[in-house]
N, C-alpha and C positions, 0 to 999 in steps of 0.2 A: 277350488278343485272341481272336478269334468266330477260328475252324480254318477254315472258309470265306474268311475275310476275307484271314488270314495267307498260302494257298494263292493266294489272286490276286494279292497283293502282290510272293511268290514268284516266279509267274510273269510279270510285267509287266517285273522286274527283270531276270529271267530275258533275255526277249524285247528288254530296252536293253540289255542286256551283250555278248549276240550278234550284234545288229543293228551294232553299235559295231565289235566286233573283226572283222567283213570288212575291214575298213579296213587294220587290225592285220595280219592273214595277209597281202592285199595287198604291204603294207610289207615283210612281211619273209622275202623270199625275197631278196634283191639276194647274197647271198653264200654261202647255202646250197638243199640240192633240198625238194621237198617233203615227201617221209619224213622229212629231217630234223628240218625242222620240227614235223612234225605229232608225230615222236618225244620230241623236248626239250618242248612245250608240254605235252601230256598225263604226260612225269614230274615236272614242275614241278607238274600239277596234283594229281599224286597226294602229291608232298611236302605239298602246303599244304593237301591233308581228313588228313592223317597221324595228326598230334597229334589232332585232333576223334575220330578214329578211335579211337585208343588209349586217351583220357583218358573218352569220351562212352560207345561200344559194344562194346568191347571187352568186359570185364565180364559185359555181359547175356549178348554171344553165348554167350559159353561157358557160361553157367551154363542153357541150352536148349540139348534133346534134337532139333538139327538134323537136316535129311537134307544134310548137307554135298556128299555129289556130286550132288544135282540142282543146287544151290546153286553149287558150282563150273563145273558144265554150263552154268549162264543166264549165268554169268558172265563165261564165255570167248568163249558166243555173242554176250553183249552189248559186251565189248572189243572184237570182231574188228569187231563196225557202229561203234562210236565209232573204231576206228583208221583204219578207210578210208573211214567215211563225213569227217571232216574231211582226211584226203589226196586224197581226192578233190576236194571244197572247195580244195586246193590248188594241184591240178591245172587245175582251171578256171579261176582267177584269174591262170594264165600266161598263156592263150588267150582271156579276157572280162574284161569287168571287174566290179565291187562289187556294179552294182544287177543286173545278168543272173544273176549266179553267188547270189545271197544269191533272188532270187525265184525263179527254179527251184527254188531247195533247199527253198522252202517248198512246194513242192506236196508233202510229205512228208506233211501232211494228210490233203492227199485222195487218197493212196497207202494211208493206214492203213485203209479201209474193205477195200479187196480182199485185205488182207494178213488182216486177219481173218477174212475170208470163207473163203478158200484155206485158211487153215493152221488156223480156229477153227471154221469152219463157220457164223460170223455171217453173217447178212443183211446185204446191201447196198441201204440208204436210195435209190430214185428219185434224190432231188437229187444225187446223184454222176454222174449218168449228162451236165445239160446244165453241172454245174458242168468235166466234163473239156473239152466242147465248145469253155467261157467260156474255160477255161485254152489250151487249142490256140489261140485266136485270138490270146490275149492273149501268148501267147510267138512268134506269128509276129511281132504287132507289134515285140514286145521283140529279136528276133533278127536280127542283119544280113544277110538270104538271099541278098547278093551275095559275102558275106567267109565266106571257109573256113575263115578259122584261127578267126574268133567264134563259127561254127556248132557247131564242135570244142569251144571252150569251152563254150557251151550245152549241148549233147549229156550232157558229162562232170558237170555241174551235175546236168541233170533225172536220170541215173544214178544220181547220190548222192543222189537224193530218196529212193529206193527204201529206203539203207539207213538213214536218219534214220526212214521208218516202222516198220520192222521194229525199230529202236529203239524206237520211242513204245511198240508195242505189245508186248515182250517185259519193256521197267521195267515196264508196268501190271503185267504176269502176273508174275514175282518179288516183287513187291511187297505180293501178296499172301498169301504163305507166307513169306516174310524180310522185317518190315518197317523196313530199316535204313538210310535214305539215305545218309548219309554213306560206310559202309561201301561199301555199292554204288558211289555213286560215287566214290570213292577205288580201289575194287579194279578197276572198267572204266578208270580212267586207267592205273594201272598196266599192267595187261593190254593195253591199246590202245597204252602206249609200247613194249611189246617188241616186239608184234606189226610194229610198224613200222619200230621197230629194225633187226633181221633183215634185211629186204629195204635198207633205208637202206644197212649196212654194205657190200652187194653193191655197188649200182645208184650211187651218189653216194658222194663224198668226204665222210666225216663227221670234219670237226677241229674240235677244239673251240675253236681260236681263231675261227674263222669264226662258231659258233653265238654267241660275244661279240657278235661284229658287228651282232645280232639281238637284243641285249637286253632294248630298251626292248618291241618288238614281243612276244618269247615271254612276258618277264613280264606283259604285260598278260593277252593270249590265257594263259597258265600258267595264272597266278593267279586273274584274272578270271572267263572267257570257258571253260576247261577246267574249273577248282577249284573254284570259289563258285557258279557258273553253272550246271553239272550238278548240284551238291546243291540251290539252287534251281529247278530243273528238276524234280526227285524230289521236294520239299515239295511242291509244285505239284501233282503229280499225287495226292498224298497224297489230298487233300480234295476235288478237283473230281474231274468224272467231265470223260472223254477230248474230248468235244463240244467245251466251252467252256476248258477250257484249248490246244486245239489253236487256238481262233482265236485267243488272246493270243499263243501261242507265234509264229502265222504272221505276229503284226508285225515281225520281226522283219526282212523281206524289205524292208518300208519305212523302217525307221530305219535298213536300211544302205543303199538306194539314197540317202537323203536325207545320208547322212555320206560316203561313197563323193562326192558332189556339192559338199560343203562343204569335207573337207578333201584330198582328190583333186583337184577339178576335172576331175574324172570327169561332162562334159555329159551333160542325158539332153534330149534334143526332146520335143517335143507326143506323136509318135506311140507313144515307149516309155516318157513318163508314161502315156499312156493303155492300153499295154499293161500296163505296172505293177498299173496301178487295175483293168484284168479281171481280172486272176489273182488280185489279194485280195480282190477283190468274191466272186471263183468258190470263193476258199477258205472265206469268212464262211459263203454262202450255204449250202454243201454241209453247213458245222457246226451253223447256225441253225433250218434245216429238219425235221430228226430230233426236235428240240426241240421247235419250234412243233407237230409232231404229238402228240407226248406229252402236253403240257400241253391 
């Protein structure tokens, strides 16, 4: 199969697997807090890249002449955004519901231009500038400005956008001197479950009969939505450049307000499908644009 082809396909999966598991998170807090959650999914999801680990890259690593502590540095950096950027995710889904909490989180997008700028010294594209505008209206549509406890959830959503960019853009830059997906994402789960461990053991009751109670939910989200999903995540960006995989990734925000809807009964009205539809318009647009210049 064409490495281009493979890279999309990656992504799209990617983009149904996530959309899917807000549902999942949703679900499954009824007996446990959100560290714990966000803790048992991501070591579930480092159990199940393990094997692939071991039997796939294991081998090669060793037999290259690595810079192991930069390599450990990107990678603590990048646990710490995958542990709190999906507890954050968890947090918001107490206070909001599926479709607010999942399209906030995709403005993660068009967060990544300023993350570059700031930390890389990249140029920031014009079209970020009325795509944040498109995104402001479209999250007032989408936000209940009379209800405190939704705006709270929102808030804690658009937050976590922040660190799903600063993810997007520190896999690209690892990725280029380690090119080991698996391994990557297998050691970011691990590292993302202790991280959140730690505080979980504080702040909440972690028993393990309760995280039982959550089964069905963590193995999906583990397995799924942590495991398979973040290594199709890192294919994905193997091959594409950041533009065009970032708009596949952003479906992501619509196939879970649309599941969030179906199997929820999670209503959305006129006004925050139409808010919905700004903010992915505003995401496309902002990725599309840099594009149609080039070409």
């Amino acid at each position: 199969m064409n490495k281009k082809l493979f890279s999309l396909s990656c992504a799209l999966m990617t983009a149904f697997i996530w959309g899917t598991a807000f549902v999942a998170q949703d679900m499954g807090m009824d007996h446990i807090g959100p560290l714990t959650f966000t803790s048992a999914r991501l070591f579930l999801g480092f159990l199940t890249l393990l094997p692939f680990l071991i039997l796939i890259d294991f081998k090669k690593i060793i037999q290259n002449n690595y810079d192991f502590k930069k390599i450990l540095t990107y990678l603590l950096f990048i646990g710490f955004l995958v542990a709190y950027g999906n507890a954050l995710q968890q947090y918001a889904l107490l206070y909001t519901g599926v479709a607010n909490t999942a399209v906030f989180t995709v403005l993660y997008v068009v967060f990544v231009p300023f993350v570059s700028y700031f930390f890389f010294s990249k140029n920031i594209h014009w079209s970020v500038w009325p795509s944040v505008i498109i995104c402001f209206l479209g999250g007032l549509l989408l936000t209940e400005l009379d209800n405190v406890t939704v705006r709270l959830g929102d808030s804690i959503a658009l937050f976590n956008a922040l660190f799903w960019s600063f993810h997007i853009v520190f896999i690209s830059r690892l990725l280029r001197f380690f090119n080991f997906p698996i391994t990557i994402a297998a050691l970011q789960c691990l590292i993302g479950s202790i991280f959140t461990f730690i505080p979980a053991s504080i702040f909440e009751e972690v028993i393990f009969s309760n995280i039982l109670l959550e089964y069905r939910e963590i193995l999906y989200v583990g397995i799924l939505s942590s495991g398979f999903a973040f290594l199709l995540q890192i294919f994905g960006q193997q091959n594409l450049s950041p533009a065009p995989v970032a708009i596949i990734f952003s479906l992501e925000g619509a196939i879970a307000a649309i599941a969030g809807w179906i199997i929820l009964d999670q209503f959305l009205n006129n006004i925050k499908i139409f808010g919905i539809f700004l903010i992915i318009l505003a995401v496309i647009y902002s990725q599309i644009s840099p594009l149609y210049k080039k070409n």
